[in-house]
N, C-alpha and C positions, 0 to 999 in steps of 0.2 A: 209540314209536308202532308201531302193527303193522305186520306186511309188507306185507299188503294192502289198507291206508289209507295207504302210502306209494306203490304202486301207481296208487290213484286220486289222490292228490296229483299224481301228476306231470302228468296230463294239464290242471291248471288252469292258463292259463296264466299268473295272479299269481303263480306258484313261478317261472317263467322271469323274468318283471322284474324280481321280487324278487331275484334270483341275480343280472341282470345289474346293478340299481341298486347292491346291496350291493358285487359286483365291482369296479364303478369308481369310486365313492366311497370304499368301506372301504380297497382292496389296491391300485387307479390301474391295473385288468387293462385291455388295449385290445382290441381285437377280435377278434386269435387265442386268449387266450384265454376269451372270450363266447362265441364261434361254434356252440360245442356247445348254450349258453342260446338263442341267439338264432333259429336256425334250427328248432323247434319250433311260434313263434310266428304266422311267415307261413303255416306248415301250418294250424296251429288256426282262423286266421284264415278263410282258402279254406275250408275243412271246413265250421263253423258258416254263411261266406256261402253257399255250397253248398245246407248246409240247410232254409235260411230262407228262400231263392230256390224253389226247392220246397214248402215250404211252403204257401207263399204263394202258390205258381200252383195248386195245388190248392184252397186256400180261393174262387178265383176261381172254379172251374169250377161 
């Protein structure tokens, strides 16, 4: 895959669950080692709610 479709991979955040399902199902990782997956998630989360919260008060206006 290229550098810079790996790039954009990372900000989806199905590459983070995926990392953490695979984690503790495939290898039995616990949360220190997730923590680097996991912490991504709540950001993207905020981010897009963020977004769509603005969004949305603009279509109001």
């Amino acid at each position: 895959m290229p550098s810079w479709l790996q790039l954009v991979t990372d900000l989806a955040p199905s590459r983070s669950f995926l990392n953490c399902a695979r984690g503790i199902m495939m290898k039995g990782n616990g949360f220190d080692e997730l923590s680097s997956e996991i912490w991504p998630l709540p950001l993207l989360i905020l981010v897009i709610f963020l977004a769509t919260v603005l969004r949305f008060q603009r279509r109001l206006d």
